[in-house]
C-alpha positions in Angstrom: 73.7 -9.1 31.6 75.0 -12.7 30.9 77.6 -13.6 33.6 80.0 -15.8 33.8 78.1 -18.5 35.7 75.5 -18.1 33.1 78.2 -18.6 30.4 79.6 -22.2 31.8 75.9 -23.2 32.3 75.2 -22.5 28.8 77.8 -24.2 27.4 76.9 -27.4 29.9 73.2 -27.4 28.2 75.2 -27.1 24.7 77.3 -30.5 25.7 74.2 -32.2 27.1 72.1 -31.7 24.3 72.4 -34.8 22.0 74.1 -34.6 18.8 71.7 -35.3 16.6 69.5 -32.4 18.4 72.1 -30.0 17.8 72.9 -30.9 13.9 69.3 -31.7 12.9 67.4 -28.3 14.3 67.2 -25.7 12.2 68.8 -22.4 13.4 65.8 -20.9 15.1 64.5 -24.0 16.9 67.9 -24.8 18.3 68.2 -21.3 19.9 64.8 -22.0 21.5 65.1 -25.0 22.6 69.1 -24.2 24.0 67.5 -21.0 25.6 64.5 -23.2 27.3 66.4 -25.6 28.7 68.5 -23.2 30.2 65.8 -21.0 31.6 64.7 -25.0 33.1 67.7 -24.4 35.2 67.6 -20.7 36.1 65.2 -17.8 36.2 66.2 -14.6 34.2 64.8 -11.7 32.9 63.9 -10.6 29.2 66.7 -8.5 28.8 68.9 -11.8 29.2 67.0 -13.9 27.4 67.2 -11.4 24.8 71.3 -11.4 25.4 71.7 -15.3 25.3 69.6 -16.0 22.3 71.8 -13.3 20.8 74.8 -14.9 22.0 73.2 -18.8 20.7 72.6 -17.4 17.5 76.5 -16.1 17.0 77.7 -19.0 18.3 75.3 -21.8 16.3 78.7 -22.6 13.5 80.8 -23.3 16.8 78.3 -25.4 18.2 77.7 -27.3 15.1 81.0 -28.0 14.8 81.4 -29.4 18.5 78.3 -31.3 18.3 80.3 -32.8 14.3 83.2 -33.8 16.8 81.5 -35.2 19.1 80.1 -37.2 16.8 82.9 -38.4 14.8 83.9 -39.1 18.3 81.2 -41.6 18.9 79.8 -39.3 21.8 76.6 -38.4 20.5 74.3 -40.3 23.3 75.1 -39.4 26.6 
Protein backbone atom coordinates (compact mmCIF):
# COMPACT_ATOMS: atom_id res chain seq x y z
CA UNK A 1 0.00 0.00 0.00
CA UNK A 2 1.56 3.43 -0.99
CA UNK A 3 0.55 6.04 1.69
CA UNK A 4 0.45 9.22 1.70
CA UNK A 5 3.85 9.90 3.39
CA UNK A 6 5.24 7.66 0.78
CA UNK A 7 3.49 9.81 -1.90
CA UNK A 8 5.15 13.39 -0.83
CA UNK A 9 8.51 11.47 -0.48
CA UNK A 10 8.21 10.29 -3.96
CA UNK A 11 7.48 13.23 -5.43
CA UNK A 12 10.61 15.01 -3.23
CA UNK A 13 13.04 12.24 -4.98
CA UNK A 14 11.11 13.34 -8.35
CA UNK A 15 12.13 17.23 -7.65
CA UNK A 16 15.64 16.32 -6.43
CA UNK A 17 16.54 14.37 -9.24
CA UNK A 18 18.39 16.64 -11.84
CA UNK A 19 16.80 17.58 -14.97
CA UNK A 20 18.89 16.23 -17.21
CA UNK A 21 18.44 12.70 -15.20
CA UNK A 22 14.87 12.87 -15.62
CA UNK A 23 14.66 13.90 -19.50
CA UNK A 24 17.68 11.81 -20.68
CA UNK A 25 16.74 8.10 -19.03
CA UNK A 26 14.88 6.10 -20.92
CA UNK A 27 11.49 4.94 -19.38
CA UNK A 28 12.63 1.83 -17.62
CA UNK A 29 15.90 3.12 -16.13
CA UNK A 30 14.14 6.24 -14.73
CA UNK A 31 11.60 4.06 -12.82
CA UNK A 32 14.65 2.21 -11.40
CA UNK A 33 16.57 4.58 -10.51
CA UNK A 34 13.33 6.99 -8.92
CA UNK A 35 12.27 3.62 -7.09
CA UNK A 36 16.06 3.10 -5.68
CA UNK A 37 16.64 6.21 -4.42
CA UNK A 38 13.51 6.14 -2.70
CA UNK A 39 13.96 2.70 -1.21
CA UNK A 40 17.64 4.80 -0.06
CA UNK A 41 15.27 6.59 2.16
CA UNK A 42 12.84 3.98 3.36
CA UNK A 43 12.41 0.27 3.62
CA UNK A 44 9.36 -1.34 1.93
CA UNK A 45 8.17 -4.44 0.93
CA UNK A 46 7.77 -6.03 -2.73
CA UNK A 47 4.27 -5.49 -2.84
CA UNK A 48 5.09 -1.64 -2.69
CA UNK A 49 7.79 -1.64 -4.73
CA UNK A 50 5.64 -3.33 -7.11
CA UNK A 51 2.82 -0.46 -6.46
CA UNK A 52 5.29 2.60 -6.89
CA UNK A 53 7.08 1.45 -9.95
CA UNK A 54 3.53 1.08 -11.14
CA UNK A 55 2.64 4.34 -10.06
CA UNK A 56 6.40 5.89 -11.68
CA UNK A 57 5.57 4.30 -14.75
CA UNK A 58 1.92 6.19 -15.08
CA UNK A 59 3.14 9.15 -14.08
CA UNK A 60 6.72 9.24 -16.32
CA UNK A 61 4.73 12.15 -19.11
CA UNK A 62 3.94 14.22 -15.87
CA UNK A 63 7.31 14.00 -14.71
CA UNK A 64 8.85 14.78 -17.92
CA UNK A 65 6.95 17.63 -18.27
CA UNK A 66 7.96 19.10 -14.65
CA UNK A 67 11.46 18.19 -15.11
CA UNK A 68 10.83 20.53 -19.13
CA UNK A 69 9.74 23.35 -16.74
CA UNK A 70 12.05 23.22 -14.54
CA UNK A 71 14.30 23.53 -17.10
CA UNK A 72 12.97 26.29 -19.10
CA UNK A 73 13.09 27.62 -15.70
CA UNK A 74 16.73 27.52 -15.26
CA UNK A 75 16.32 25.05 -12.24
CA UNK A 76 17.84 22.06 -13.55
CA UNK A 77 21.03 21.94 -10.97
CA UNK A 78 20.06 21.95 -7.59
Amino acid sequence: MITAKMMQQLWAVIESTQVNTLLQFNDSDLVKLLLNQFANHQMIDAQTANNLNTYIESRLPLIRDIAEERQSLGQGIL
